[in-house]
N, C-alpha and C positions, 0 to 999 in steps of 0.2 A: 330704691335699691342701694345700697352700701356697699358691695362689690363692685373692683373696677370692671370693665371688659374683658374678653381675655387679650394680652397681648401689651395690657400695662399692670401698672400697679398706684395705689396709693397709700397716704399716712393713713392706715386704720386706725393705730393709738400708740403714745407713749405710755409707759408702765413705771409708775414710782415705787420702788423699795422702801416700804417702811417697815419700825417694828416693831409698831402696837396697835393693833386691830379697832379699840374703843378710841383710843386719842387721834387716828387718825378720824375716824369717821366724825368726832369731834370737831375738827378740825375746818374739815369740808362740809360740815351743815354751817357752820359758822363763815365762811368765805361766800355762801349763798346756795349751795352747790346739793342734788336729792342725791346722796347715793344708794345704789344698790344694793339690796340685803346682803353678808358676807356668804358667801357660798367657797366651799372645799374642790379644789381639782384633784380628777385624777387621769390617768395617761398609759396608753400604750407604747412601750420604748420601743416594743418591736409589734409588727402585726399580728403575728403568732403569740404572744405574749397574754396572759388576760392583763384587766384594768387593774392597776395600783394604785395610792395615793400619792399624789405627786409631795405633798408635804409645803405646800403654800395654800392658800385662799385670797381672794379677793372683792372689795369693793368695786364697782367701776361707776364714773360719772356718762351715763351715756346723752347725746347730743345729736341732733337732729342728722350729722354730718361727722361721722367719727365720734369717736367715745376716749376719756379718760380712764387707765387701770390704776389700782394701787393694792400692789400685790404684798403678804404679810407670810413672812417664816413661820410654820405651826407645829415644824415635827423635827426631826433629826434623816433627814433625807439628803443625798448628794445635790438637788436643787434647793432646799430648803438652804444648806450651808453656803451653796453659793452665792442666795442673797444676802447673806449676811454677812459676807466676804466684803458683798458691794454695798452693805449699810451702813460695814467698817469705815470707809471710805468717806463716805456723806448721806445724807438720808434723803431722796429725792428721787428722779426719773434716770433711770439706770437700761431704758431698752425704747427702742424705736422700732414697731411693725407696722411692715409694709403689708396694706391688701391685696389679695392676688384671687385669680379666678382660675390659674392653671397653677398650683404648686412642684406641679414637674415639669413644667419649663423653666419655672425660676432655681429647680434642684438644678438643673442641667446649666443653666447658664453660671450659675455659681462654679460650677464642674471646670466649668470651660476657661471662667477666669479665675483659676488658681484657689477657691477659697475652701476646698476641700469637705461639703457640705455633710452633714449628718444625716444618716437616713428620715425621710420625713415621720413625724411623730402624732397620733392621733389624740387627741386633748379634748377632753370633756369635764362638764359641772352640770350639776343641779338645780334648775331656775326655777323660781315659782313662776305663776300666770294666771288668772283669771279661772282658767280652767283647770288648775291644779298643776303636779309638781311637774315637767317637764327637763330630757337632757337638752343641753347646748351643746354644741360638737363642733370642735373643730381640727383641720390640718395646719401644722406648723412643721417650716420648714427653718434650719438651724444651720449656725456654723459653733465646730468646738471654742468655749469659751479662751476668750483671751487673741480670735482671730481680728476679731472687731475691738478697741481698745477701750473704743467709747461705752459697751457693755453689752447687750443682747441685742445685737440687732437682728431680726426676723422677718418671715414670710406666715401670714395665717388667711387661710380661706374657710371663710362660714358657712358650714352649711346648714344653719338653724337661722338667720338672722332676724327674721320674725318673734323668736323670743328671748333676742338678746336687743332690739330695740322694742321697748314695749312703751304703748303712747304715755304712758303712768310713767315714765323715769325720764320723762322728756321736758319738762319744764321745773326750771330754775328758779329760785328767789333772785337770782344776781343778772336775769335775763340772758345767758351763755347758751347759743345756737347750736356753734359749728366750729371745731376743729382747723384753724388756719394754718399753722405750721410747729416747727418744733424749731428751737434755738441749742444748736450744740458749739462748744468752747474748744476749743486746741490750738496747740502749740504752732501745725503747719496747715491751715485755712484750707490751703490748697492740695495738698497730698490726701487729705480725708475727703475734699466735695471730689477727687479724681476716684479716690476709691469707692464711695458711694453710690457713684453714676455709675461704676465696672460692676459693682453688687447688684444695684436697683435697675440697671440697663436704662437710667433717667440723662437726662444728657445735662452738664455744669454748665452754668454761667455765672456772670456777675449781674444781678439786681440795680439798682437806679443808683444806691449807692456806694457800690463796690465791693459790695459781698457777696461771697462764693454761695451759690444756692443751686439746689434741684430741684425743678416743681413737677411733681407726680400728675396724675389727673385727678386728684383731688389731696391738695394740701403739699407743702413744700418744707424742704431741711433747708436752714442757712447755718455758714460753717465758719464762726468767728475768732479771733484771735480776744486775748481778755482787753484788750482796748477797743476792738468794736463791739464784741459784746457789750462792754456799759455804754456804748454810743447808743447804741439800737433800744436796750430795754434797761441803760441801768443798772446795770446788775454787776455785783464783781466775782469771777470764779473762784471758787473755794481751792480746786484743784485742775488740774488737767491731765486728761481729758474728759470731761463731765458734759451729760444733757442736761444746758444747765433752764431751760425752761418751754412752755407752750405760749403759743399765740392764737388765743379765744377770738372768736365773733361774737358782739352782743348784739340783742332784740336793741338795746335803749343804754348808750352809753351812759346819759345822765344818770337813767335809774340803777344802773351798776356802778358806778361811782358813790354815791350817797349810800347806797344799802351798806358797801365797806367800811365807809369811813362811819358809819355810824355804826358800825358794829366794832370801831376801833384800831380800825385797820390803816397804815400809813399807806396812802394811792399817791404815787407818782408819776406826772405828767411825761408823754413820750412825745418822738417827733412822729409827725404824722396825725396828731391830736389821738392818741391813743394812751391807755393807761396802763400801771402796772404794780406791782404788790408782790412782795417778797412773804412767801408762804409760812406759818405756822412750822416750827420747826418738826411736828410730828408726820407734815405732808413733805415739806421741805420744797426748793426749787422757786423760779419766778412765777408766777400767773399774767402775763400779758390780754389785756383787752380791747380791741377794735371795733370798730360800730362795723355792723353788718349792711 
C-alpha cells in the first residue's frame, strides 16, 4: 500500500516541469529509468463542475515506494501557463506532494495555520492496463500559487492505486527502488523546514549533519542553504528557491553506477558512499542514488 495511514502524510512524489514531451522521455530512458506512457489530465475545479482538460500531461517514473512526475504544458490553460511561468525559471522539479489518506484534515489543518487552502480538487487520467483502458483518480489538495515559494507544494490521496503502480513500470535498467527524499535549496534553511512542518503537521529537526529536515512516514524534505546543498549532493543552485533535486534507493549501486557512466553520464561520488548526476538538461535537477 502507498498511502500513509490516516493521521500522517508522506513524500508521494516530486513533479518536474519540463517542456518537451519526446526529449524528456528521451532523456529518462537514457538515465536508466521505464517511463510511463504520456497520458492527458483532466480535472474538476469545482464538484458541480463537469471534467475539463487541465492542459498538462505527464510521464511518471513509478518505484516500488513512491513514484517520479514529469509534468509537460500542452495547451493554453491557466495551469498550463503556470508551468511555464516555472520552466521560465529553470527546467526541473517545481512541486513536492505529500501523500494523505484524509485530504480534509490536511484542508483544515492548512485552514488553521494560516495557508488559506483552495477548495480540494478532483484529478483524473487515462491509464492503460493489462485489462484495457482504465481512469486513475485522484484528490488534491492546494494552496494559491505563490503561497509556497519553492512551487506547488500539495496534498493527493489515491484512490486508484493499483493502476497507478502496475508491476510492468516497476523495474528499472539503473536498479531505482524507492523514493528517499527530496533536496530543496533557500536562502533561510530554517524559516522553510519551520513552514513545512506547520503545512505537513511533520515535526523539524536537524539530521547527523546539521541540516534542517522533516521525515514523513515515508520519505523526508531536507532544507539547504546553497553551501550545503553542494556539501550533501554536489550540486550548485541555479536560483533560489528551487527543488533542486531527489534522493533514489538503488537494488545495486554498483550496477547503477556503470549503466550511467557508460551511457555517458558524469557520476559523482557523495558522502555516505552514495552517487549523484546532474540531469539532462530536458529532465533538469540532480538524481542522487543510495544503495537500498
Amino acid at each position: 500500500m502507498q498511502s500513509p495511514q490516516p493521521g500522517s502524510v508522506n513524500i508521494d512524489h516530486p513533479a518536474h516541469f519540463v517542456p518537451e514531451r519526446e526529449a524528456c522521455h528521451e532523456a529518462l530512458v537514457r538515465m536508466g529509468f521505464a517511463p510511463t506512457p504520456f497520458s492527458l489530465q483532466q480535472h474538476r475545479a469545482h464538484p458541480q463542475e463537469p471534467l475539463a482538460p487541465v492542459g498538462t500531461g505527464n510521464h511518471c517514473v513509478m518505484l516500488e515506494r513512491g513514484y517520479l512526475e514529469f509534468l509537460v504544458p500542452v495547451a493554453h490553460t491557466p495551469v498550463a501557463q503556470q508551468l511555464r511561468l516555472a520552466i521560465g525559471r529553470y527546467t526541473g522539479a517545481h512541486s513536492i506532494v505529500f501523500g494523505t489518506s484524509d485530504p480534509a484534515a490536511d484542508h483544515e489543518r492548512l485552514r488553521r495555520e494560516g495557508f488559506d487552502p483552495l477548495a480540494p480538487i478532483d484529478l483524473q487520467r487515462p491509464i492503460g492496463t493489462p485489462q484495457g483502458e482504465r481512469t486513475a483518480r485522484f484528490t488534491v489538495v492546494r494552496v494559491a500559487p505563490g503561497t509556497m515559494p519553492e512551487g506547488r507544494i500539495q496534498f493527493c490521496q489515491h484512490h486508484t492505486e493499483e493502476w497507478v503502480w502496475q508491476p510492468r513500470w516497476l523495474r528499472h535498467e539503473n536498479r531505482a527502488l524507492a523514493l528517499a527524499g527530496v533536496h530543496v535549496c533557500v536562502d533561510d534553511p530554517e524559516e522553510a523546514g519551520a513552514r513545512y512542518a506547520r503545512f505537513s503537521g511533520v515535526r523539524l529537526r536537524r539530521n547527523a549533519a546539521g541540516v534542517r529536515q522533516i521525515d514523513t512516514a515515508r520519505g523526508w524534505i531536507r532544507f539547504h542553504d546553497p553551501a550545503s546543498l553542494h556539501d550533501d549532493i554536489g550540486a550548485h543552485s541555479q536560483v533560489q528557491p528551487m527543488i533542486a533535486g531527489c534522493e533514489l534507493l538503488s537494488g545495486d549501486l554498483q550496477a547503477t553506477r556503470e549503466l550511467l557512466e557508460t551511457r555517458g553520464f558524469h557520476v559523482r561520488p557523495l558522502p555516505a558512499g552514495r552517487i549523484a548526476l546532474t540531469a539532462p538538461s530536458a529532465v533538469g535537477g540532480t538524481f542522487v542514488f543510495a544503495s537500498a
